[in-house]
C-alpha positions in Angstrom: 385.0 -79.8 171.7 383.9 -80.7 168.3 381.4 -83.1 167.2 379.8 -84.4 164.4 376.8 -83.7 162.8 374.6 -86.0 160.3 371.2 -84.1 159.0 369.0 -85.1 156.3 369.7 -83.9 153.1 366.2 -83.6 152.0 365.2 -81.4 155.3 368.6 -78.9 155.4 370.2 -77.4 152.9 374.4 -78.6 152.4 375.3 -74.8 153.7 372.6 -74.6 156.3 374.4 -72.5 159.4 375.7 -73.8 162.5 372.8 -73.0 164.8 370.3 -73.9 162.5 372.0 -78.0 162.8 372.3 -77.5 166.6 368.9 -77.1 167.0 368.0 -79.6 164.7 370.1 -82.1 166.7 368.1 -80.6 170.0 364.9 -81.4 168.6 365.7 -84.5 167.3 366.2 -83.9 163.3 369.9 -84.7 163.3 372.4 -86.6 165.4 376.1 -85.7 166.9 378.6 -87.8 167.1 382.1 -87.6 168.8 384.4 -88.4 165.9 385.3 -91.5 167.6 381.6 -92.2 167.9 381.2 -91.0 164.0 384.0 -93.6 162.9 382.5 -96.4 164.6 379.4 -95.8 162.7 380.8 -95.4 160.0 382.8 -98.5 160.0 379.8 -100.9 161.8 376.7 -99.2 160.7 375.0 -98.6 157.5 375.9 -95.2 157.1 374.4 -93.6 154.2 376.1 -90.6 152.9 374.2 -90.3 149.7 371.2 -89.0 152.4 373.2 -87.0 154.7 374.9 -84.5 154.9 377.5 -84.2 157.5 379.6 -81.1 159.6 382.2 -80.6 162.0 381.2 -78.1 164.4 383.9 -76.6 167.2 381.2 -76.5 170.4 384.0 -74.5 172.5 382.7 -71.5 170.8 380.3 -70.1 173.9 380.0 -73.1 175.7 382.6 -73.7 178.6 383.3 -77.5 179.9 381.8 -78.2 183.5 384.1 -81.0 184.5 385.8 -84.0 183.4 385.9 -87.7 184.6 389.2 -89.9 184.6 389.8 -93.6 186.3 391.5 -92.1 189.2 388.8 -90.5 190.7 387.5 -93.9 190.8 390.2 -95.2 192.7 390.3 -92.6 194.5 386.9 -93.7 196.4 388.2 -97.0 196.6 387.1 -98.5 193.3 389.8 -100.7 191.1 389.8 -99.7 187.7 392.0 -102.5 186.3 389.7 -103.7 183.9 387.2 -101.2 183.4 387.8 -100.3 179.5 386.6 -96.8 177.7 383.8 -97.9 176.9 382.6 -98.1 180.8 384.0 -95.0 181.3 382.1 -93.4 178.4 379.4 -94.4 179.7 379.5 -93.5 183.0 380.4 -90.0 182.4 377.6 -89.9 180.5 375.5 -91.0 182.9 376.8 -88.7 186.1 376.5 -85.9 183.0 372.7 -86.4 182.7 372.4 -87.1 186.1 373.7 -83.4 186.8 371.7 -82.1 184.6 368.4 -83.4 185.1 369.4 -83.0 189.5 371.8 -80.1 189.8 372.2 -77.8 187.1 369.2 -75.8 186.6 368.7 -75.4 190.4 372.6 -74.6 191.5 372.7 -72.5 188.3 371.2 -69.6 189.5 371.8 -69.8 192.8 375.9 -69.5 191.8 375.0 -66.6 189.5 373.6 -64.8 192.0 376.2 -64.9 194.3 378.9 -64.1 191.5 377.1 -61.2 191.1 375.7 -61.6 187.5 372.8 -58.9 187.1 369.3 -60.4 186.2 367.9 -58.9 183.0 365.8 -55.7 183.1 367.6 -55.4 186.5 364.6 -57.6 187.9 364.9 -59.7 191.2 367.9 -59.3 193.5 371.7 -60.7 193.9 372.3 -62.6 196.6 375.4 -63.5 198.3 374.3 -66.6 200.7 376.6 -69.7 199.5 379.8 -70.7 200.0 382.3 -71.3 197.2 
């Protein structure tokens, strides 16, 4: 996916490198923005260029998308999604995404490497096959 980044001008240099902004964004020096998100900014914010600078970076690139979210799957537990507009649903996949995160991820994570078989560095700790996929 690509996204948008905004980072100070007078902290990173125009040609800084990809990772260098990433991380910035991760410790809270820049901030991404979907380019939907960017435009609406852009158009309803005072966005200040002359500060910024700003870079499209294609995330797809080593990272690998862990699911998606669409109105059916609403209705599909018996919700009616008639009027709920993209803004709701925005926000709720953002909200079941953190909620992964911070509950599921880091714990399932391993657990599901383990039984795929991915070795541990310095061949430390053992592969376990004990869930079902």
């Amino acid at each position: 996916m690509k996204y948008i980044y905004v980072f100070p001008s007078e902290k990173f240099e125009r040609n800084a490198d990809n990772e260098t902004i990433i991380r910035a964004w991760k410790e809270g020096e820049a901030q991404r923005y979907t380019p939907e998100l960017f435009v609406e900014t852009i158009n309803d914010d005072d966005f200040c260029d002359l500060i910024n600078w700003v870079r499209v970076i294609d995330e797809d690139e080593g990272f690998f998308e862990i699911s998606s979210l669409h109105r059916d799957d609403l209705e599909h537990i018996g919700y009616n999604t008639s009027r709920v507009d993209d803004s709701i649903m925005k926000t709720l996949a953002s909200k079941l995404g953190s909620d992964y995160c911070d509950q599921l991820f880091w714990s399932s994570l391993p657990i599901i490497a383990d039984y795929l078989g991915i070795p541990k560095r310095g061949g430390k700790g053992k592969n376990l096959k004990y869930i079902k996929i």
